[in-house]
N, C-alpha and C positions, 0 to 999 in steps of 0.2 A: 544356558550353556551354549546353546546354537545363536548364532544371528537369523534374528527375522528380516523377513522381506515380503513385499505386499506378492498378493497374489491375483496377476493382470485377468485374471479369466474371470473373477467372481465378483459377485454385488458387493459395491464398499472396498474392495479391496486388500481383503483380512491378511494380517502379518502370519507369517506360515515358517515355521524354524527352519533353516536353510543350510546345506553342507553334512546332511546324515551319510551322506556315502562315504566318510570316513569311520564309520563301522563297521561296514561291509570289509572295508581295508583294513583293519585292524586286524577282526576277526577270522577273514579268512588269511591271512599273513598266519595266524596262530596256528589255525586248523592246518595248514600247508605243512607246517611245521613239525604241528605232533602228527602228520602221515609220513613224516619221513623218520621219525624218533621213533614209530612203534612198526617201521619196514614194511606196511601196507604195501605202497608203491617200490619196487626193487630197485636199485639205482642200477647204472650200466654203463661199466669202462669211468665207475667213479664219479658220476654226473647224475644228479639227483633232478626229474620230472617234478615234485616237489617243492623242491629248494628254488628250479628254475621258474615253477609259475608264482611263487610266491614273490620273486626278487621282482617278476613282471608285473603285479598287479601293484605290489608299493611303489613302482614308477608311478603308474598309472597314476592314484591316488596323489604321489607329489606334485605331478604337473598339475593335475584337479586344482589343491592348496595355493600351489604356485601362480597358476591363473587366475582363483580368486583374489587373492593380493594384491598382485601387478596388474592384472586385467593385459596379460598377454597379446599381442596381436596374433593373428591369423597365420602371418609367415612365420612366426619362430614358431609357435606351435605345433605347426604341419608337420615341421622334422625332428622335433624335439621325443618323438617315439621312436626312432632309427635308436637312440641308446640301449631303449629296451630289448633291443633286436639281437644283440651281444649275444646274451648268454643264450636266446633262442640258435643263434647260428651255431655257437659250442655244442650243445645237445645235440642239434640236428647230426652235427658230424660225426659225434661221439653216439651216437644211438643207429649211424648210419641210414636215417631215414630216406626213404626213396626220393629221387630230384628230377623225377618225372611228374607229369600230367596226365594223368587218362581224360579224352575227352568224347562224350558220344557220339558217335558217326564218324569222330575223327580218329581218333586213335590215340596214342600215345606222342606225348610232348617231352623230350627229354630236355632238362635245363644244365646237369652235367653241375659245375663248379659256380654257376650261375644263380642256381636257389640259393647256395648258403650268402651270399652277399648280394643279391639283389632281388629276387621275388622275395625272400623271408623279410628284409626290411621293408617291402615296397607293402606286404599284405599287413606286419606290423602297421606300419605309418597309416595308411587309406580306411583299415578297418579303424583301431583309431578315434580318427578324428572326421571320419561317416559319424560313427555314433553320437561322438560327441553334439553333433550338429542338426540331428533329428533330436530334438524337444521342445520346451518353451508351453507342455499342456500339461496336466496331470495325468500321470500313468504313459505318456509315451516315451519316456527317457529311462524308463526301467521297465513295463511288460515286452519292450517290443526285444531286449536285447535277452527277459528272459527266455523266451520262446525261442530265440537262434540257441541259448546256450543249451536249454533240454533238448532241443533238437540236434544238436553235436552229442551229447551226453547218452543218446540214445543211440548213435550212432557205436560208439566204442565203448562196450561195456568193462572191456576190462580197466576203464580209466574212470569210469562212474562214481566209487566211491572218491577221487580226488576232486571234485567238486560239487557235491551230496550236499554236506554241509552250507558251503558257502550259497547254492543256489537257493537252500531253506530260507536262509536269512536275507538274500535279495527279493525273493518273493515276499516276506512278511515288509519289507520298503516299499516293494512296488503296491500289497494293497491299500499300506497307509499313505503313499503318494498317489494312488488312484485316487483315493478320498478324499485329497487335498489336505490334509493335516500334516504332509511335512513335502522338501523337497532335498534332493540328493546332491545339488548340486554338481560343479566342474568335476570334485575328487571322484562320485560316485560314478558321472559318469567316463568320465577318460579311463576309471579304475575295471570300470566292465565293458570297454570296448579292447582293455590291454587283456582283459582275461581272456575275452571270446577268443582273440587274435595268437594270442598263445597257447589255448588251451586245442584250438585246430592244428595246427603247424607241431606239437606236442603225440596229440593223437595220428596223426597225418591223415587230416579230413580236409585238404585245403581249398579241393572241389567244391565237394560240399558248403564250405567258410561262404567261397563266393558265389557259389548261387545264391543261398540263404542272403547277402547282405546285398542281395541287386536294390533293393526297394533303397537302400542306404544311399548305395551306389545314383543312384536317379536323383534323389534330392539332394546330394551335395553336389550332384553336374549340375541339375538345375539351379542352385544358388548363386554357384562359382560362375557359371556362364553369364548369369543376369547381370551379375556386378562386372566382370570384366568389360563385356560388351556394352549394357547397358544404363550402366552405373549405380544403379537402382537396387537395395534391398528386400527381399521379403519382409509382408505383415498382416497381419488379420484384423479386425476390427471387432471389436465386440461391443453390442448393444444393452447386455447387461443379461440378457440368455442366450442370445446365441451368436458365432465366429461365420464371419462370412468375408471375402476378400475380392476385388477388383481386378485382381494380376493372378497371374500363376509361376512365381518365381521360387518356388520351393515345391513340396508334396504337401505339406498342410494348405498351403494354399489354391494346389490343384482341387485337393478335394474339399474347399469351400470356396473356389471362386461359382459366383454368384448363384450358389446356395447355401444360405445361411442352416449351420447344425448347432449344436450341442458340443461343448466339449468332451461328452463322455462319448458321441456318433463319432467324431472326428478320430479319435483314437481307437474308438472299436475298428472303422474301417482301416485305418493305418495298419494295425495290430493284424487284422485278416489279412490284409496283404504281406507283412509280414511270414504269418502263418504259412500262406500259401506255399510262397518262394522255399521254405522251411521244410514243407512238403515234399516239395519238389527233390530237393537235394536229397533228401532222405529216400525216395525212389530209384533215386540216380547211383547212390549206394548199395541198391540192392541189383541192380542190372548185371 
């Protein structure tokens, strides 16, 4: 049902079903759906929280589709989540969320008429297609984004049950793509960097969003700068057990230049770091 595709990390290279993160989007589109048919989530001033994360994540998912097809370039990509941003900027206005910043030690950042059209597209776009651009291992392209989301999730309980469900069934991906017996693909993941990206800006955690996605934030500057400046891509080498790399033009790279790990080390330590940043936010919340 799925296309196989080899899997660069392991002995031989075994074909591994490719594109399951169109489940994930199915599924939660439905789940989204019956939280708004059975008034779980309240809508407000006629604009369904709901209705609006579910329209965001089926973006997500079509651009995934869409990239696998065409094999997208990098520029139309980048802005091709501003669409999604739409119906977030509607909500926002319509739910009157706040269009300030608390910052610590600083104080507050007031953005005024400025959030609804350009920090909400700009966290839209960056969170994104950050995601999109940390994987290429098993298990880092879906533990590291579940861990941001239970970490927002834990943050706002009263939006909890609006992605319960969905985060069940990304977790039950990400242990089978831990284990290397499938891979999620563009859809899965453009689909759960549009959810994270909405689903903060939705609860109004945007603080929090960008703490948590600094480790993101690091490895797509660090990609972006290497190829502008230096022309050169990231890549790891693999000897047949373990990734080790020469350069440091990415995060995976930093943490295997010239010590060779494990696929499963590499993404545990990603993952930690993750975790951390996760942490953090989630303190910063409580202050």
């Amino acid at each position: 049902m799925f296309p196989r595709v080899p899997d660069q990390h392991k002995t031989g290279k075994p074909l591994v079903p490719n594109g399951l993160g169109v489940i994930y989007v199915l599924f939660t589109t439905v789940y989204l759906f019956l939280m708004y048919f059975l008034g779980v989530i309240r809508a407000s001033n006629d604009v369904s929280a709901p209705l609006t994360l579910a329209v965001c994540v089926l973006f997500g998912g079509f651009m995934g589709l869409l990239d696998d097809w065409m094999n997208l370039k990098w520029r139309y990509k980048a802005f091709m989540p501003l669409i999604a941003a739409l119906p977030l900027v509607y909500l926002a206005r319509q739910y009157a969320l706040r269009t300030s910043l608390t910052l610590p030690f600083i104080g507050v950042i007031e953005f005024s008429e400025y959030y609804y059209f350009l920090i909400i597209p700009l966290i839209v776009m960056i969170v994104t297609n950050t995601v999109s651009q940390l994987g290429g291992l098993n298990g880092l392209e879906t533990v590291c984004p579940a861990i941001i989301l239970m970490g927002l999730m834990t943050l706002s309980q009263s939006y909890l049950i609006l992605m319960l469900g969905p985060l069940i069934l990304w977790l039950t991906l990400a242990g089978l793509n831990l284990q290397g017996k499938i891979f999620v693909g563009n859809s899965g993941s453009f689909a759960i960097g549009m959810t994270i990206a909405s689903f903060a800006i939705i609860t109004d955690l945007k603080l929090n969003l960008v703490i948590s996605i600094l480790p993101y934030v690091f490895n797509s500057a660090l990609i972006l700068l290497t190829i502008f400046f230096a022309g050169k891509r990231a890549s790891v080498s693999f000897d047949g057990k373990k990734l080790s790399s020469d350069h440091r033009r990415s995060l995976v790279t930093l943490v295997t230049y010239r010590r060779p790990l494990t696929e499963r080390q590499v993404v545990a330590i990603i993952s930690s770091l993750v975790a951390f940043f996760t942490l953090i936010a989630a303190f910063v919340a409580v202050l």
